[in-house]
N, C-alpha and C positions, 0 to 999 in steps of 0.2 A: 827525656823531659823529666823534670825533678819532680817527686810529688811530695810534697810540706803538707804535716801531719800537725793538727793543732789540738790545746785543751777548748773541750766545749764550754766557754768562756769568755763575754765578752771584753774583757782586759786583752783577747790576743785576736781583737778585730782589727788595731793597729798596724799587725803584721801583717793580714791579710790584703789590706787599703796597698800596703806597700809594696808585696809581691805584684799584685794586681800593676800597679802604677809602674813597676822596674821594666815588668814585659811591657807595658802599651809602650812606656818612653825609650826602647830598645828598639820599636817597632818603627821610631818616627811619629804615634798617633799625634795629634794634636791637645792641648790642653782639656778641651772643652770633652773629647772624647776619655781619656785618661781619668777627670775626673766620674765621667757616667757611669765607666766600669768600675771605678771604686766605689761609687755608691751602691751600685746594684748587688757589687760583690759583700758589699756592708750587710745590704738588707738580706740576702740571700745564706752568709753566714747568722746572722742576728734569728733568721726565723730558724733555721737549724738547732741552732742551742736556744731560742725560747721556747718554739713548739714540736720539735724533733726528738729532744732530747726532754725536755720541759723536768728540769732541775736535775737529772739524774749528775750523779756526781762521779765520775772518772770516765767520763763520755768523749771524745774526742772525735772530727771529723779528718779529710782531707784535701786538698787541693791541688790541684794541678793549673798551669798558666803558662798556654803559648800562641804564640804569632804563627797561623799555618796560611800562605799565599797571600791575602790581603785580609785576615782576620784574627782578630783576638777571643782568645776560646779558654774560657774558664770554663773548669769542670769541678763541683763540689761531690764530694762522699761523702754518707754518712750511714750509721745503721740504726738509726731514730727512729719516730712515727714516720708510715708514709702518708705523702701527702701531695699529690698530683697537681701542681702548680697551675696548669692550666684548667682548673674545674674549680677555682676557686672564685667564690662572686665579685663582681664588679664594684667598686664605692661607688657610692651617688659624690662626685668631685664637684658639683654642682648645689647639694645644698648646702644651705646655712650653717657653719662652720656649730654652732651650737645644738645642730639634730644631728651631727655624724657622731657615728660610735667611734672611740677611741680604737687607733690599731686599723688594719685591713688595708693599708697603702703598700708595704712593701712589695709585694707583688704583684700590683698594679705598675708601683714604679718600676719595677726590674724589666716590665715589657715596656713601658712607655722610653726608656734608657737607651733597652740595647736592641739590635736588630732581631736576635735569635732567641727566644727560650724554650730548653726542649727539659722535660723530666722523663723520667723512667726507673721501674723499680725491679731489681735481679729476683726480689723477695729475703734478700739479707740483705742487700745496700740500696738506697737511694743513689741516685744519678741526676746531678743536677747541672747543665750546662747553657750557660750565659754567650754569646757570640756576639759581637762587636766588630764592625768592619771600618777598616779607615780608608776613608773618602777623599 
């Protein structure tokens, strides 16, 4: 399985949308699934280089992207802040679009998206994996 090495930079979110989308439509997923994990995979690199790295400059993460039995299983690397995806608080998605704080959805959507989100940290890398099943 190839692992694709990016600059921590969002101009090479594009490529990541794409990998994402060659493995699900290789898979057979369906549209509507192909786009969830691109977006998840958007948000999930997006918070890595805003708040993993949070401007450091020659930062770079990695990626890995495969179909195993009936799943799509993105894995991110990085060696940014950590930051335990699942202990992060919930938006109020319910109020008034003018009392929410700016920001705090990405990782709400990443589970809302995909079936699986698991984090874990080696203590030099983050471990970030996304899982999507097609249905």
């Amino acid at each position: 399985m190839p692992r694709y090495r990016f600059p921590a930079s969002f101009e090479y979110l594009d490529e990541v949308r794409t990998r994402v989308a060659e493995t699900a439509r290789t898979a057979g997923m369906d549209d509507n699934a192909v786009y969830a994990a691109q977006l998840a995979a958007d948000e999930a690199a997006s918070n890595i280089i805003e708040h993993g790295y949070a401007g450091k400059t020659g930062a770079s993460f990695e990626l890995t992207c495969e179909f195993k039995r009936d799943r799509l299983v993105i894995t991110f690397y990085d060696q940014g802040i950590t930051f335990d995806v699942s202990k992060a608080a919930k938006p109020d998605v319910k109020a008034d679009l003018s009392e929410r704080k700016i920001g705090g959805l990405g990782i709400y959507l990443m589970h809302k998206l995909m079936d699986e989100v698991h984090y874990r940290s080696t203590g030099s890398e983050n471990i970030l994996t996304l899982v999507k099943r097609k249905d």
